[in-house]
C-alpha positions in Angstrom: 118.6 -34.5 65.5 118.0 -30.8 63.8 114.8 -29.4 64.2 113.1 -27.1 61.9 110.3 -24.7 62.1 108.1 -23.1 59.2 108.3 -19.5 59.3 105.6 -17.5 57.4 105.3 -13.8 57.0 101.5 -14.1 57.1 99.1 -17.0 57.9 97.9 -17.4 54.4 100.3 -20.1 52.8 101.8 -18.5 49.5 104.6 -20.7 47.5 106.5 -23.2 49.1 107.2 -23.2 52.9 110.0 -21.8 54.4 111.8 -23.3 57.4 114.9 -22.3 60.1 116.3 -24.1 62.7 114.0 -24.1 65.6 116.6 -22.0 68.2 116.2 -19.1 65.1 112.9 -18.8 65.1 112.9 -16.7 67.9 114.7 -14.1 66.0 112.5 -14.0 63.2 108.8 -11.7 63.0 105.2 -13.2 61.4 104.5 -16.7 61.9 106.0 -20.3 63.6 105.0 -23.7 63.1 103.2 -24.5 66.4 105.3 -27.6 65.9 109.4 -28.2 64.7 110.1 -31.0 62.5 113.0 -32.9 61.2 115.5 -31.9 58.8 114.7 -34.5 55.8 110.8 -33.9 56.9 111.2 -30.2 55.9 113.3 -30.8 52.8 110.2 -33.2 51.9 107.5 -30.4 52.7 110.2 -27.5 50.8 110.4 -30.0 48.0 106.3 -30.9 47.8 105.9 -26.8 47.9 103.5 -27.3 50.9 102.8 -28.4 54.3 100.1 -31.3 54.0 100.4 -34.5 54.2 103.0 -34.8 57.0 100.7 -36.7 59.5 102.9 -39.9 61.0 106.0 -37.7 61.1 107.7 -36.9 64.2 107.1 -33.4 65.8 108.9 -31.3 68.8 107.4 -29.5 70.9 109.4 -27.6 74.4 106.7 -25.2 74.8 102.9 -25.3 74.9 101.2 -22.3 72.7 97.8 -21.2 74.2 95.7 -18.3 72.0 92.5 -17.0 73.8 90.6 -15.3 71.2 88.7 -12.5 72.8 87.9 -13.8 75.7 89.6 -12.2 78.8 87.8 -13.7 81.7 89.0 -17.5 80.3 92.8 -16.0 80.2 92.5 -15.0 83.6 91.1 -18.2 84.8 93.9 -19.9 83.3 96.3 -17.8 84.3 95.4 -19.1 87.7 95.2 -22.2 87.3 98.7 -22.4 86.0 100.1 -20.6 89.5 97.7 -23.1 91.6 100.0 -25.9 89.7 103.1 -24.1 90.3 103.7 -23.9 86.7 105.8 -21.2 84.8 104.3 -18.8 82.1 104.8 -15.9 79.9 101.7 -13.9 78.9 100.8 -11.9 75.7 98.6 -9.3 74.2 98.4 -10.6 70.6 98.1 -7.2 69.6 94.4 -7.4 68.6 92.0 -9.1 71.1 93.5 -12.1 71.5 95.5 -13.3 75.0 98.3 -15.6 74.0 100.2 -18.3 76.8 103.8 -19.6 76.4 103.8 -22.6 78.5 107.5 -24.6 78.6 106.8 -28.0 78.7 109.1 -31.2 79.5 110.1 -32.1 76.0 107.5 -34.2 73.7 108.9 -35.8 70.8 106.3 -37.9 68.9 104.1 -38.4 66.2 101.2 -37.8 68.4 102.2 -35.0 70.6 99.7 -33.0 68.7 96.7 -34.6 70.3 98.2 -34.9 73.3 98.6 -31.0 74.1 95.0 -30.7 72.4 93.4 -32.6 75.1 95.1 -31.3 77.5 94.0 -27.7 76.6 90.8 -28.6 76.4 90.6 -29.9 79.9 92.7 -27.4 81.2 92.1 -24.7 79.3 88.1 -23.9 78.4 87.9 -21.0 76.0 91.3 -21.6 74.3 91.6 -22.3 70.5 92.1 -25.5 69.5 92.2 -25.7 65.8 95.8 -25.3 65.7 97.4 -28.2 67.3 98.5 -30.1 63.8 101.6 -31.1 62.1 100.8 -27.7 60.1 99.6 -25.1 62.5 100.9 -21.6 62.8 101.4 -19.2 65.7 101.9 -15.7 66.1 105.9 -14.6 67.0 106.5 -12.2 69.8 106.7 -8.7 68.3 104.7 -9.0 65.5 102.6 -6.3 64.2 99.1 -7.1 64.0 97.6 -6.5 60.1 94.0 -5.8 62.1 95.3 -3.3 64.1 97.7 -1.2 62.3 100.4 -0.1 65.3 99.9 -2.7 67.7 102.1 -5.8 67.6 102.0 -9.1 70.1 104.5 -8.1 73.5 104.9 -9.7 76.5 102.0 -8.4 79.2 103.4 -10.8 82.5 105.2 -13.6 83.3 105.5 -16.3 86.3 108.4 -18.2 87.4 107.8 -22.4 88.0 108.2 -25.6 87.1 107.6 -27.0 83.6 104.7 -28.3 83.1 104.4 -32.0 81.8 101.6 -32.9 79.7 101.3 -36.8 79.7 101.3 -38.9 76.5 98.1 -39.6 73.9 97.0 -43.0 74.3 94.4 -42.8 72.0 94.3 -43.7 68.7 97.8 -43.0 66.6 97.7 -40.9 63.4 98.6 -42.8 60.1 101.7 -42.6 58.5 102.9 -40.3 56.1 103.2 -42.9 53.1 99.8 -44.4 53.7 98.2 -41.0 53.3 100.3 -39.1 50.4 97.9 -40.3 47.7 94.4 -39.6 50.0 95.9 -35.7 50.6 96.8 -35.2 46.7 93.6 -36.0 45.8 92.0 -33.9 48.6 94.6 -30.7 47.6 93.2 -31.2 43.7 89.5 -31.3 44.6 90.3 -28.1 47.2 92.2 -26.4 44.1 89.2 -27.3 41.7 86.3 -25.6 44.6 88.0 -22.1 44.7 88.2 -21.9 41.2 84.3 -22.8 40.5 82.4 -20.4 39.6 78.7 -20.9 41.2 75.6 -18.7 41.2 72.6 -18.3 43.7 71.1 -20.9 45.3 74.4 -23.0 45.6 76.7 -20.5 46.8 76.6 -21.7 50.7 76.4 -25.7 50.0 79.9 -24.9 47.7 81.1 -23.3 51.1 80.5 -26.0 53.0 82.5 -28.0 51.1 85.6 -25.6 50.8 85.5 -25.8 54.8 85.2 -29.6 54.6 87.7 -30.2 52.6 90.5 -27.7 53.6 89.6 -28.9 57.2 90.5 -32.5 56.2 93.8 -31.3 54.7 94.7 -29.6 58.1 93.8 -25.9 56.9 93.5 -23.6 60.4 90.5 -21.5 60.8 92.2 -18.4 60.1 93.3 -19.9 56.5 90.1 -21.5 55.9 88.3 -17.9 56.0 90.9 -16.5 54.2 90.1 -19.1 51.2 86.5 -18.6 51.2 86.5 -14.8 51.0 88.2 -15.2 47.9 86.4 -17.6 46.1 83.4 -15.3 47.4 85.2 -12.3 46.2 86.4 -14.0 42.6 83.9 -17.1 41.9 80.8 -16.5 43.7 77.8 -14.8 41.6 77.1 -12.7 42.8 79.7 -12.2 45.7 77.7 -12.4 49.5 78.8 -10.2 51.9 82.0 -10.4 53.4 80.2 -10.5 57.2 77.8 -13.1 55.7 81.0 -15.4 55.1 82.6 -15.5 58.0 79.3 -16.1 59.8 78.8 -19.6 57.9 82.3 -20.5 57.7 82.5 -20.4 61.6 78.6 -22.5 62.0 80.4 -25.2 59.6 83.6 -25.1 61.4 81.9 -25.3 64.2 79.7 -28.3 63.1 82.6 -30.8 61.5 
C-alpha cells in the first residue's frame, strides 16, 4: 500500500490539494495531513480539487499529533504523564504560543482511527485541541515559520526515549462511507459557497455567522480555516464589516457550542 499526505503551504485551502508520499513529508515546510491516505483516495481528492467528503476511507496514522494552544501548565502535565507510562516523545515550540507533541504510536490503519486518537486525547490529554482529528486535518511541520510571529518557526524544545504508545481501537459508532455521503457533502460545499458570498446587513450579520461555522464544521473545516472564512465574508460581504476582534470572539462561542 502507498500512503499519501496533503501538504499545504498555509492552512487556508487554495486550489486543489497537493499530496507526497507520507516518508517525504518530512522534508517538506507548512502544513501535513494529520492523517496519510491511499494512493487512488488522493488521486479522488486531487481530482474533486478538495479534501471533503473522504469519510469511510482508510487512514494511517504512526504518530499521534498533540497541539496545546497557549496553555503551558497542560503541556507540562502531559509531558509527565507520558514518562509515568514510559512512553517516547518529541516536544515543540510551535513558534507562537502553542506547545506541540509527536507521539509514535503502534500503527493504526482504519477508517475510524480518527476517533480513536480523539478520545484518547481527551482522556489523556485535558487542554489539547481536538478539532483536528479528521480525514482532513492539518498540522504544523517542524521548522516552519510562524506567519504570527515573523522570525520564529516550530523546532524541537525536548525529547524522551520509550516505548510506543498504543492507543486501542474506537468501538463506537463507525463513520459512513464515502459513496453514501458524496451527494450530502456537495450539497453542504454549495450552500457553504453561497453564505460567504451573501451579502447581509445589520441585524443578521451574527445569525449568517452562525451558520458559516455550522456548515463548514459539518464539512470537516478546522477551527483555524473556519475563522479564516468568516473574516472574509466579514471583510467583503458583511455591511457594514464588525470588527475583526468581534469575529473571532463569536466564531469561538459557536464553535464552542456545536
Amino acid at each position: 500500500m502507498i500512503w499519501m499526505v496533503e501538504h499545504r503551504a498555509t492552512t487556508r485551502r487554495l486550489g486543489p490539494p497537493r499530496f507526497v508520499p507520507l516518508d517525504s513529508i518530512e522534508f517538506c515546510r507548512g502544513f501535513r495531513g494529520v492523517y496519510a491516505h491511499p494512493a487512488h483516495i488522493a488521486a479522488m481528492a486531487t481530482e474533486q480539487r478538495h479534501m471533503r467528503g473522504l469519510v469511510g476511507s482508510d487512514l494511517y496514522s504512526d504518530t499521534l499529533f498533540l497541539d496545546f494552544d497557549n496553555n503551558p501548565d497542560a503541556a507540562a502535565r502531559f509531558a509527565s504523564h507520558l514518562t509515568e507510562m514510559g512512553v517516547g516523545y518529541q516536544q515543540f515550540d510551535s513558534g507562537n504560543r502553542s506547545v506541540h507533541f509527536h507521539v509514535p504510536i503502534v500503527t493504526m490503519i482504519g477508517p475510524a482511527i480518527n476517533f480513536a486518537q480523539r478520545d484518547w486525547v481527551k482522556r489523556h490529554a485535558p487542554g489539547a485541541d481536538v478539532t483536528f482529528y479528521h480525514p482532513a486535518g492539518l498540522y504544523r511541520i517542524t521548522g516552519t515559520f510562524h506567519v504570527k510571529n515573523p522570525g520564529h518557526c516550530k523546532h524541537l524544545t525536548d525529547q524522551m526515549a520509550g516505548a510506543k504508545l498504543e492507543i486501542p481501537a474506537w468501538t463506537g459508532a463507525m463513520p459512513k462511507p464515502v459513496s453514501s455521503i458524496e451527494a450530502d457533502m456537495e450539497d453542504r460545499e454549495g450552500l457553504l459557497a453561497a453564505l460567504l458570498k451573501k451579502e447581509v446587513g445589520e441585524g443578521e450579520r451574527t445569525p449568517h455567522l452562525y451558520k458559516i461555522v455550522r456548515t463548514a464544521r459539518s464539512l470537516g473545516f478546522t477551527y483555524g480555516e473556519v475563522i479564516e472564512d468568516c473574516h472574509y465574508w466579514n471583510a467583503h460581504n458583511a455591511h457594514p464589516s464588525h470588527d475583526p476582534t468581534y469575529v473571532e470572539k463569536k466564531v469561538t462561542e459557536i464553535w464552542g457550542r456545536e
